[in-house]
Structure formats: C-alpha cells, structure tokens
C-alpha positions in Angstrom: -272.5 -16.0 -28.3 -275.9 -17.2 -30.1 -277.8 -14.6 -27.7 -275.4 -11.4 -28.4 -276.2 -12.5 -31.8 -279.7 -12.4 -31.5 -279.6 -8.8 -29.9 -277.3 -7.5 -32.9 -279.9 -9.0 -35.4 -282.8 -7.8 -33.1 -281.5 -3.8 -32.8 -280.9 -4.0 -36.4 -284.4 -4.6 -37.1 -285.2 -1.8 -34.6 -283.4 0.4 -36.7 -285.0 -0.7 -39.5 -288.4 0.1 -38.6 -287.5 3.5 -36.7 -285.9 4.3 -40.5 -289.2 3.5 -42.5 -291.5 4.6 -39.8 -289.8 8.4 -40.3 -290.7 8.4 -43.8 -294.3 8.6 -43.1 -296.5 11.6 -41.3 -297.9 10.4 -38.0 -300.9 11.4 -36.4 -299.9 12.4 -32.3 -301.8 10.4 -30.1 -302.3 7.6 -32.8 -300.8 3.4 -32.0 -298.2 4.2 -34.9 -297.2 7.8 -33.1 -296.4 5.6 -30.0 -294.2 2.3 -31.8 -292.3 5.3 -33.1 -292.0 7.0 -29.8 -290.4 3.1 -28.5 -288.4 2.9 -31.1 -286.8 5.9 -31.0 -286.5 6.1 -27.6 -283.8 2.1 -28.0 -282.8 3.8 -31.5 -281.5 7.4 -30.4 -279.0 6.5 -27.6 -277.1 5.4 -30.2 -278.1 7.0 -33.4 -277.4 10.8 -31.7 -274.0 10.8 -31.0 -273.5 9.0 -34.7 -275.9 12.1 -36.2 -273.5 14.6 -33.9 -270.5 13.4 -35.6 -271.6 13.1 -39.4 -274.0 16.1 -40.5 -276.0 15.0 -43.0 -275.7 15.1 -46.3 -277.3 18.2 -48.2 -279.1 16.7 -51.6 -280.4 20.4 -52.9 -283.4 21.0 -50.2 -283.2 17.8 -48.7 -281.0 16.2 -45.9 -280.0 12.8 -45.8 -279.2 11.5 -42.4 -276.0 8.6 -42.5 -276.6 7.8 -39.3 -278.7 5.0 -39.8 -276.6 3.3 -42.5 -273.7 3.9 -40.3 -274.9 2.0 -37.4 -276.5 -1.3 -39.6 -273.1 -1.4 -41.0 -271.3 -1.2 -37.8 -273.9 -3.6 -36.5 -272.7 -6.0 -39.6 -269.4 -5.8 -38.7 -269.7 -6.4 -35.2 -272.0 -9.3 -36.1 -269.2 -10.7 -38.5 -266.1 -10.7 -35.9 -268.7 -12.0 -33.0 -271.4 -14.1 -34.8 -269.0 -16.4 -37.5 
C-alpha cells in the first residue's frame, strides 16, 4: 500500500507543477520548455480525456480549465479509500 501511496502523492505533485508551469510563457528550446514537455507528456494521458468531458469554464475572455482540480481531487479521494 505505502508505495501506491507514494505514486498518488508523487502524480499529484506532477500535476502541480504541469498547473503552475502553464501559467508562465516559455522560451522553445529552453531547460523549463523541456520539464514542461515531461510533465505533460505523464500529465495528459490523464488530464485529456477529463478536459474532453468538462469544457472549460468561460470567465468573460478567459477559459478556465477543471481538469486539473478534477483529477487532484480524484487523486484525494483515491488516496483516502487506499492510503487510511
């Protein structure tokens, strides 16, 4: 159990940093372009089928994209039945 667990905690924190590394331009090429590319390549799989299903939310010219908070709180739940 401890090391299914650790991978629930350790995608969540993927997650994470794929979410705050969108929020900032990146140069092609550049070290951060290429942590993003990783971590959307483990993040997407599973974030893309969750962004299919829920459009995202129109705030005026913006989009807000659920999927992310769908998934850590899936990942929570998951956690909680497995992990306690």
């Amino acid at each position: 159990m401890f090391v299914v667990c650790s991978v629930l905690n350790l995608y969540a924190l993927i997650v994470l940093a794929a979410i705050v590394m969108s929020w900032f331009p990146l140069q092609p090429g550049g070290a951060a372009a290429s942590v993003y590319g990783v971590l959307f390549r483990l993040t997407e799989p599973v974030l893309g089928p969750i962004r299919r299903t829920i459009p995202a939310v129109r705030l005026g010219g913006l989009a807000l994209d659920l999927s992310p908070i769908i998934l850590l709180v899936a990942l929570r739940v998951i956690g909680a039945f497995i992990c306690n």
